[in-house]
N, C-alpha and C positions, 0 to 999 in steps of 0.2 A: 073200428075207429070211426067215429064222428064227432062234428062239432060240439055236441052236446055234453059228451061223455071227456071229451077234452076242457073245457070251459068247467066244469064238473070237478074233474081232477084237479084243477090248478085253485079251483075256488078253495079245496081243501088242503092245499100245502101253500096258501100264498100268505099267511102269519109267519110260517117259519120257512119258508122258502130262500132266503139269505143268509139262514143261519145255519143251512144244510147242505140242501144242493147247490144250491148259490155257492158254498165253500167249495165243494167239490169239482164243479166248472171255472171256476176261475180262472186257473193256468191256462186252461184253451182260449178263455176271451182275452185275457194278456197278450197270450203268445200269438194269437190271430193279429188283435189290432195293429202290432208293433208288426207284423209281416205287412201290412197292407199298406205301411208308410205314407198315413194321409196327408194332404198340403192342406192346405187353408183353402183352396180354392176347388179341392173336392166337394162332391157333395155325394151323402151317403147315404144307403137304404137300409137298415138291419130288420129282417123279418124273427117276428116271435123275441121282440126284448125284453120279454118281461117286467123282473122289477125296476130293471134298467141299469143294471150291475158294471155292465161294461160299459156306459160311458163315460166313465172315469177315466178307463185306459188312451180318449179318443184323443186328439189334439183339438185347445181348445178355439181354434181358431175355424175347426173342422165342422159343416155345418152336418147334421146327423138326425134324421126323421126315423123314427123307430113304431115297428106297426106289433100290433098283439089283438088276438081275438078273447081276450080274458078281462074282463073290466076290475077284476080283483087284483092282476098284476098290474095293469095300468096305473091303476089309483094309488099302489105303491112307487111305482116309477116314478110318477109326478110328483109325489114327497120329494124323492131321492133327490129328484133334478133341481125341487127348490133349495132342499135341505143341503144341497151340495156346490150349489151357485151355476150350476154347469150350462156354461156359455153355449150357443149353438145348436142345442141340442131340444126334441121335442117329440111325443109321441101322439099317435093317433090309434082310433080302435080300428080295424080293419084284416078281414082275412086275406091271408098271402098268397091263396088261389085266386082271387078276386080283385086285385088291385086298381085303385079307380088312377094311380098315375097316368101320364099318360107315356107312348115310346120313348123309349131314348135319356130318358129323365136322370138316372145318374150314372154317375162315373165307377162306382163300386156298390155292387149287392150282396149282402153279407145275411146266411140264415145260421142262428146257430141255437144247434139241439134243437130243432125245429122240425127238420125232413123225417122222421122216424116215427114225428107227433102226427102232422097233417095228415088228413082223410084221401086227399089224392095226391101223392109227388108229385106225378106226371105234372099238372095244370100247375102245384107249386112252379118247379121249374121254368115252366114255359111262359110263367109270367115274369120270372125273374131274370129271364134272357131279354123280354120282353124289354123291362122298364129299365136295363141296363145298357147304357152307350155302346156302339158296335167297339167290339177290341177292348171295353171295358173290364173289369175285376169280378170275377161272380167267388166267393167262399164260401164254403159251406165247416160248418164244425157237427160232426153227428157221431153217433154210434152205426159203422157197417159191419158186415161180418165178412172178413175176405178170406181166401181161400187158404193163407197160410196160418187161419186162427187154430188153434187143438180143436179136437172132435169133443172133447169133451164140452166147452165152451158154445159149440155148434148145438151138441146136446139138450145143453142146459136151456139154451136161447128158443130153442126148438118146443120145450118142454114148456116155458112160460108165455107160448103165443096164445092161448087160451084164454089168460087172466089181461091180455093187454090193455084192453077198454079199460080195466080198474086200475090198472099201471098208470096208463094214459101216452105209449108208446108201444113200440113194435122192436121186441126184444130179441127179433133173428130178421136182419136185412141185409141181403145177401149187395155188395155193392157193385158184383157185375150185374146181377139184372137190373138195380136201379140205374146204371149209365144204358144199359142196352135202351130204355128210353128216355132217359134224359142227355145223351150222347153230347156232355160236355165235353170241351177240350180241355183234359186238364195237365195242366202245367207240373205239380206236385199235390204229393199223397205224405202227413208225416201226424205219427201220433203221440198222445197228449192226454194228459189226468190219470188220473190214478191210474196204476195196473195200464197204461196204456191204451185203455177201452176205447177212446173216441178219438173219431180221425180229423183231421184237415183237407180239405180240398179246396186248393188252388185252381179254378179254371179261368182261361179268355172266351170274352162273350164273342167267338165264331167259329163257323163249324168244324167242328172233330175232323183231324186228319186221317 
């Protein structure tokens, strides 16, 4: 996985990116937002927003900066956002490893289908602890693979680690070795979309009990 090969893939599903996958994610950006109960007086981080699908779900009083390393999902986002009047809300190009915020910046960081895409987690996360208030909201919405998945599923996942540059994700991520280094605290684990495939992570931005 690299930036390349990512920016690459999205340039190739970003016409019909809404009318597919876009469909298929949806229930998790729903059912995220409506977990994360924003006030008007939050302010919000979503890494990897794509065409900017979920900020529909957001409240519109909720001020919401959304970042994407893909200038092809961007430029559809920015339609969305005009095309849809949506208050608050605005996107920037920027990698999630990389974030030029500075500490402390917001009260909720939210990555979704994201951690599976990016080229390092590790550096994801640790910027997303980073630019998130202490005791703040950190969510994550991704594909793990945990231990009480079938073997066959393991299999499969296993099977398609090969092709993932052309994927443009990593189709066996095991979610205890990703907390072994990003050792979030996390609150709740619950799944969502189709077939149940993709999970929820609720963590507070301080350190793991």
């Amino acid at each position: 996985m690299d930036d390349k090969s990512i920016i690459k893939s999205y340039k190739r599903v970003s016409g019909f990116y809404d009318y597919t996958f876009g469909q298929i994610f949806r229930p998790g950006q729903k059912k995220l937002v409506s977990m994360m109960e924003c006030s008007k007086t939050d302010r919000v981080l979503e890494i990897g927003i794509g065409t900017g699908t979920s900020y529909k779900y957001y409240p519109e009083e909720t001020k919401v900066t959304g970042i994407d390393i893909s200038p092809d999902m961007l430029k559809k986002a920015k339609k969305n956002i005009i095309k849809h009047d949506l208050k608050n809300k605005n996107v920037l190009m920027m990698n999630g490893e990389q974030l030029t915020f500075e500490d402390n910046s917001f009260d909720k960081v939210v990555g979704m289908y994201v951690v599976s895409v990016t080229q390092n987690p590790d550096l994801l996360i640790n910027e997303m602890k980073r630019v998130c208030k202490p005791n703040g909201d950190i969510y994550l919405v991704n594909h793990f693979s945990f231990e009480t998945d079938s073997k066959f599923l393991k299999i499969l996942e296993k099977g398609l680690m090969p092709v993932s540059k052309y994927l443009g994700w990593r189709p066996y991520f095991p979610f205890s070795e990703f907390n072994a280094y990003a050792k979030l605290n996390v609150q709740s684990i619950s799944k969502v979309n189709i077939f149940d495939y993709w999970g929820i992570i609720h963590a507070i931005n301080s350190p793991a009990s």
